[in-house]
N, C-alpha and C positions, 0 to 999 in steps of 0.2 A: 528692719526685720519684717520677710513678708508673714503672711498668715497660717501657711502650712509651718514655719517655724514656732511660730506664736504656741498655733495648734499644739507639736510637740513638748513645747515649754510647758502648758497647759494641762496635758495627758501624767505627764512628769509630777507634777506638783500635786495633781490627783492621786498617783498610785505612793508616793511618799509621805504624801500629807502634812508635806515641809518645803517652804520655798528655799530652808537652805541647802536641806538635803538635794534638792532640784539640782540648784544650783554648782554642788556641787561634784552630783553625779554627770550634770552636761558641760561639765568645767569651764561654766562662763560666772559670771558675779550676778550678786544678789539682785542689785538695780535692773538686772538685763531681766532676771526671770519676772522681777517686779512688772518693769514695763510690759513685757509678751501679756500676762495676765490683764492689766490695764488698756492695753491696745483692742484684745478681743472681746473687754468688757463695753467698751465704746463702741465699736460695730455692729455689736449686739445691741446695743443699751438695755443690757439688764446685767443683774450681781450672777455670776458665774461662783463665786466664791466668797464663803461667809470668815470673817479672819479675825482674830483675837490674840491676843499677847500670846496665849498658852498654845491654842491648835488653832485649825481651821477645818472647816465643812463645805462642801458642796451643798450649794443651793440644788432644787428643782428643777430649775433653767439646767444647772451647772451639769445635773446627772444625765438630762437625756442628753445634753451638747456633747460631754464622755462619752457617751454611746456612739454616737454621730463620726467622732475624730478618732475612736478607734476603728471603726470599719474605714474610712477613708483613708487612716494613713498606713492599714494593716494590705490594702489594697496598693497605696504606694508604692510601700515597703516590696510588696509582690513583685512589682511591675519590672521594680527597680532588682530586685533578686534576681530575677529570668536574668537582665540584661547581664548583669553582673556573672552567672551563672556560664552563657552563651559567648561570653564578649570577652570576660575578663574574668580574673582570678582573688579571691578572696581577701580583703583587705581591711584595714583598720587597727581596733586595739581589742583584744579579746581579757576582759575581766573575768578571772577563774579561780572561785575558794577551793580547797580541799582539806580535810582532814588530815591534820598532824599524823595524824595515827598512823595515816600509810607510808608506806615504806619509800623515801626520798630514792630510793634505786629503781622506783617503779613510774615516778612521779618526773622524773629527771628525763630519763630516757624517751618517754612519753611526750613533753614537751617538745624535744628537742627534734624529735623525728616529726612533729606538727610542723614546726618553723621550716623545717628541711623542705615539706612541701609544699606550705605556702609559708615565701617568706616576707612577706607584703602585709603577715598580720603580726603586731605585736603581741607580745602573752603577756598578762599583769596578773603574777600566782600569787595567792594570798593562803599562808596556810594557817589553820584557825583551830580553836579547841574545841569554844563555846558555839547555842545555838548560832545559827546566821538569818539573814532574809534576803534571800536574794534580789527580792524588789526593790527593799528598803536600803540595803547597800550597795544596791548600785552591781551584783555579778550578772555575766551573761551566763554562766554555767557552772554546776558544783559538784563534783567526786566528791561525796561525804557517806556519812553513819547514819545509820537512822534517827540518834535520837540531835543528829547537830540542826534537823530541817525544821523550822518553826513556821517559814514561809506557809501560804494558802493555794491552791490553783497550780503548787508547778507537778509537770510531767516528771515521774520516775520512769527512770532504766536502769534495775540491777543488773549486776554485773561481778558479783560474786562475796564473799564470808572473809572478813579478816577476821582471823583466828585468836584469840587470848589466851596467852601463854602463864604462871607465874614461875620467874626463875630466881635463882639468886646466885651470888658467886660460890667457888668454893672454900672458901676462908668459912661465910660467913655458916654455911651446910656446918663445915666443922666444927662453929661453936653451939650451935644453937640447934644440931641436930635436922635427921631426915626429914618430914613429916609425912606422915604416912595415909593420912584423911583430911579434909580438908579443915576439921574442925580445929586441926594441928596449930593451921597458922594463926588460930586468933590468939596463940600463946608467944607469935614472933613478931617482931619490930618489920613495918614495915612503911615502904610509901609510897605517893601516887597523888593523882589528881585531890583538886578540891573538891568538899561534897558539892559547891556550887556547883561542879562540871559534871561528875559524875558520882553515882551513891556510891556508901561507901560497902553497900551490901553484895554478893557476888554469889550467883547459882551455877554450882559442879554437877556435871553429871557423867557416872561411871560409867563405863563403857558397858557393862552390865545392864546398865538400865538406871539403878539407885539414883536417886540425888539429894543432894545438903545445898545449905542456903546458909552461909557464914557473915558477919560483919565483920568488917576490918580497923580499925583505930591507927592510922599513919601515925608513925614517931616526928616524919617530916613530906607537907605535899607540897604542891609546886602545880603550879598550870602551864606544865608542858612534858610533853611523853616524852619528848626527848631530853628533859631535863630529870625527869623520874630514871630512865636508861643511865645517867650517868651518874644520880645518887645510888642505883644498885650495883653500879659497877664498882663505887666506892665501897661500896659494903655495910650502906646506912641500912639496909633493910633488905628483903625479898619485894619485887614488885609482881604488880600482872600488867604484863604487855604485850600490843599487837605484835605476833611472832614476827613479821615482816621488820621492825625494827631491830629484834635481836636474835633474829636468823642467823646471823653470820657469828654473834658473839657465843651462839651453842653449840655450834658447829667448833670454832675454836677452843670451844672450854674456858673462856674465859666466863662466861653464865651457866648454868646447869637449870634444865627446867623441871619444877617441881611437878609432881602429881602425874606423872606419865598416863595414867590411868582413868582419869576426869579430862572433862574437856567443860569450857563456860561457855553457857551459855547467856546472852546481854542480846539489845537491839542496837547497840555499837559495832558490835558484829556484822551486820550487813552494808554494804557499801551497794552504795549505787551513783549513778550521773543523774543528776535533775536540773531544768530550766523553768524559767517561765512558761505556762501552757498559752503562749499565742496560736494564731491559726498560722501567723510568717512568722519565719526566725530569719532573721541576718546571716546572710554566706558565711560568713565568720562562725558565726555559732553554729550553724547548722553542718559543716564543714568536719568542725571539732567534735562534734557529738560521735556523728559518724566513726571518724578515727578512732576516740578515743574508745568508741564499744566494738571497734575491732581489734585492737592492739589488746585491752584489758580481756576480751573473752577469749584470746590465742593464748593469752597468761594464764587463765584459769582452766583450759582444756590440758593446757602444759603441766599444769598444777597435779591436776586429777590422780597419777600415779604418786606422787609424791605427799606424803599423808605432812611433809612438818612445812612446807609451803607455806607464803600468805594467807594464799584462798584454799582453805581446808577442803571446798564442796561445790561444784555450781552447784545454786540455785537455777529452779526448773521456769524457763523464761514463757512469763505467758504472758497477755495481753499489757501495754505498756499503763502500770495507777498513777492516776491523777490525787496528789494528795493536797488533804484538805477539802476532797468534794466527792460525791458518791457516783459521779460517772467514769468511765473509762476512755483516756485519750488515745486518738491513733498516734501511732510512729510516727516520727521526727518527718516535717512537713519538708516538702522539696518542691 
């Protein structure tokens, strides 16, 4: 192993603060990241890293050496982008969370037209409910909600409002009646996420202006939207769902969406794409970002006339936030 290797072992095990996490985000075995650490601990001769059964910490040595082999290998990385850029065309495995919540006919398409033009990179989609990190698990990029980001440091790019719908079938309307406020449904069966994922409290707002703020008591939840979608289709309850997942079944009649009149407001509602805030991104990543906020902002312009869409609204695109820190990052680095 030479030592720009090591190096990266090294950087790895820092931003996880797990050599197995390391390990098996750069999917080699534990002994290898073992060694890399031990190898540049020797060339050094000092402790780069303080280790214990439970965690580990960066020494003092350890922190300014991080410093050191980020700028050297963010410089690499560069050097090596250009060539890649100039010479050849985007390659590797691209790791990508997204929220459940959007709509698999957006998510689909979207992929597949990435592969079409570069198909040199693999896509590993990962669709999730809970928070994520995307340091700590290893994504290169995430179309998520606001509240799935727990990460520190990455770059947002909105890119538009999944809407919340609550619908139910018509069976279930006919036993249990219209509701006419929102206050209605705390008198109906319903279900939906866990509170672990999401509260279980929901704020209406009239299109007048008014708003209510209800709690809900699921009869039956589930930690999956699209599993709640097919308990309402059953007729276990009325749910509230991203319309993008049951756009089609409103349109059909087979759901009927409750409350025409309110619209929810949530910070699951906004979607956006975020990565890590490096100074280089990998062609891969940087490749996809691009894409993907051109295909998603041609959807949401599409959108604009049509009020029962995914994306109810753009949002007004201004400088791209860095969350988790009170500066402002520039646009995706080329």
């Amino acid at each position: 192993m030479n030592q720009i290797h090591a190096m990266r072992v090294f950087v790895r095990v820092a931003d996880t603060e797990s050599f197995r996490r390391a390990a098996q985000q750069l999917d080699v075995s534990n002994a290898l990241v073992t060694r890399a650490i031990a190898m540049l601990e020797a060339h050094l001769r000092t402790r780069l890293i303080n280790r214990t059964t439970r965690n580990l910490s960066l020494t003092e040595a350890g922190t300014r050496y991080l410093e050191g082999c980020r700028a050297l290998l963010e410089e690499l990385d560069h050097l090596e982008s250009a060539v890649t850029h100039t010479e050849g065309e985007p390659s590797g495995t691209l790791r990508v969370v997204a929220s459940s919540a959007l709509s698999l006919l957006t998510l689909t398409p979207l992929i597949d037209g990435f592969r079409k033009l570069y198909p040199k990179v693999n896509v590993r989609l990962t669709l999730a409910e809970r928070h994520v990190d995307l340091v700590e698990d290893g994504y290169d990029v995430g179309i998520v909600t606001a509240f799935m980001v727990s990460s520190t440091a990455l770059v947002e790019r909105p890119v538009g409002v999944n809407a919340l719908v609550p619908v139910a079938t018509p069976a279930f309307i006919a036993e249990h009646g219209m509701p006419a406020a929102p206050v209605d449904l705390q008198n109906m069966p319903s279900v939906g996420l866990p509170n672990d994922i999401r509260s279980s409290s929901w704020h209406f707002r009239h299109k007048l202006g008014s708003s209510e703020q209800v709690t809900l008591a699921p009869v039956y939840s589930v930690n999956s939207a699209l599993m709640v979608r097919l308990a309402s289709l059953r007729g276990m309850g009325f749910s509230i769902l991203p319309e993008g997942i049951v756009a089609n079944d409103i349109k059909d009649g087979t759901l009927v969406r409750l409350l025409p009149d309110y619209a929810i407001d949530g910070p699951e509602m906004k979607v956006s794409i975020v990565y890590p805030g490096r100074q280089y991104l990998p062609a891969k990543t940087r490749f996809f970002i691009d894409y993907a906020l051109e295909k998603l902002t041609q959807e949401v312009n599409a959108a604009a006339a049509k009020p029962d869409d995914v994306f109810r609204q753009r949002p007004t695109f201004g400088p791209t936030q860095t969350l988790g820190a009170t500066t402002q990052a520039t646009a995706t680095q080329h």
